[in-house]
LONUGU-74570 format. One line per 2 residues: number of its first residue (from 1); their letters; for each residue x, y, z of C-alpha. Coordinates in steps of 0.2 Angstrom, whole numbers, always signed. Layout:
LONUGU-74570
NUM> a> X:Y:Z; ...
end
This chain:
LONUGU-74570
1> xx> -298:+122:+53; -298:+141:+48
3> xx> -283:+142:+59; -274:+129:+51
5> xx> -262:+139:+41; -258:+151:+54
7> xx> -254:+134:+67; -242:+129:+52
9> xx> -231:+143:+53; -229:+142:+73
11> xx> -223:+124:+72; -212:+126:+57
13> xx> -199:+129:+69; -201:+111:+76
15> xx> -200:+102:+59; -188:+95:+51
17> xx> -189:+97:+31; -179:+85:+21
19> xx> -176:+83:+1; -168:+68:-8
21> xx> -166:+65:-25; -184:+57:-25
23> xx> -195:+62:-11; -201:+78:-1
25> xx> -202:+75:+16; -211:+85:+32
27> xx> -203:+78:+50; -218:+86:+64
29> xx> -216:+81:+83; -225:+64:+81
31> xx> -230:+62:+64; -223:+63:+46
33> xx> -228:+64:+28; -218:+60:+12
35> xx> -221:+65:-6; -214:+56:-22
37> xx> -204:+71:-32; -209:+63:-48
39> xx> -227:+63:-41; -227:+82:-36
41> xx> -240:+93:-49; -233:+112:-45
43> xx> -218:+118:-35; -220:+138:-30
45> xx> -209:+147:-20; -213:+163:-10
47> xx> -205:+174:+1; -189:+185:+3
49> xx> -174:+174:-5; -164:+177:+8
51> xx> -171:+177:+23; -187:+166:+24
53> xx> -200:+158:+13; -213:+144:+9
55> xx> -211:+131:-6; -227:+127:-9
57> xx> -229:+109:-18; -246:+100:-8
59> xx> -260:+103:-13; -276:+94:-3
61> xx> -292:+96:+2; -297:+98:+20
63> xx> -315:+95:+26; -323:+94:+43
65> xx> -341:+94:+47; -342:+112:+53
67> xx> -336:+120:+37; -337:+114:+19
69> xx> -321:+107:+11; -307:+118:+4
71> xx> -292:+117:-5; -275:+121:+6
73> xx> -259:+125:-1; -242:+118:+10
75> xx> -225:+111:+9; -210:+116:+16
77> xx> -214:+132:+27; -203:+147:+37
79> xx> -186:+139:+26; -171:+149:+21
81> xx> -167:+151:+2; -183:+146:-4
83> xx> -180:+151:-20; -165:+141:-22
85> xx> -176:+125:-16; -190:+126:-24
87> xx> -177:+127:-38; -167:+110:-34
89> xx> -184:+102:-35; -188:+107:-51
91> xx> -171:+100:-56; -173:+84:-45
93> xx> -191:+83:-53; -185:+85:-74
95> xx> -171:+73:-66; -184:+58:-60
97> x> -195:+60:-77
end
């Protein structure tokens, strides 16, 4: 599991990220998750704005019998203009409340 972040940001090229007006949604080679907007706590961006960057909105814990359970950040990984998503979701979130 300590790997987990770095396996993240070798399959981002495979994923598919899509945002509609109400949900967030991770496409992976044979599986997908979905998050409500509305339900979404905190939406951070990080990165260079042009090139690439993270949007950070999942927060969850991860546990396995091996190690104790920690928190893990994650969302929308390896994107161009982070920055300006991470902003259309804000909007898209004030929008859905």
């Amino acid at each position: 599991m300590v790997s987990e972040p770095l396996r993240r940001y070798r399959s981002a090229a495979s994923m598919l990220y899509l945002l509609t007006p109400r949900r967030a949604v991770i496409l992976a080679n044979k599986s997908s998750e979905s998050f409500s907007i509305a339900a979404i706590r905190s939406i951070e961006a990080s990165g260079d704005d042009a090139a690439c960057g993270d949007v950070i909105f999942i927060d969850r814990e991860i546990s396995s019998m091996l190690e104790p359970a920690r928190a893990v950040k994650d969302g929308f990984i390896g994107i161009a203009d982070a920055s300006l998503v991470a902003r259309e979701m804000r909007r898209l979130q004030a929008a859905a409340s």
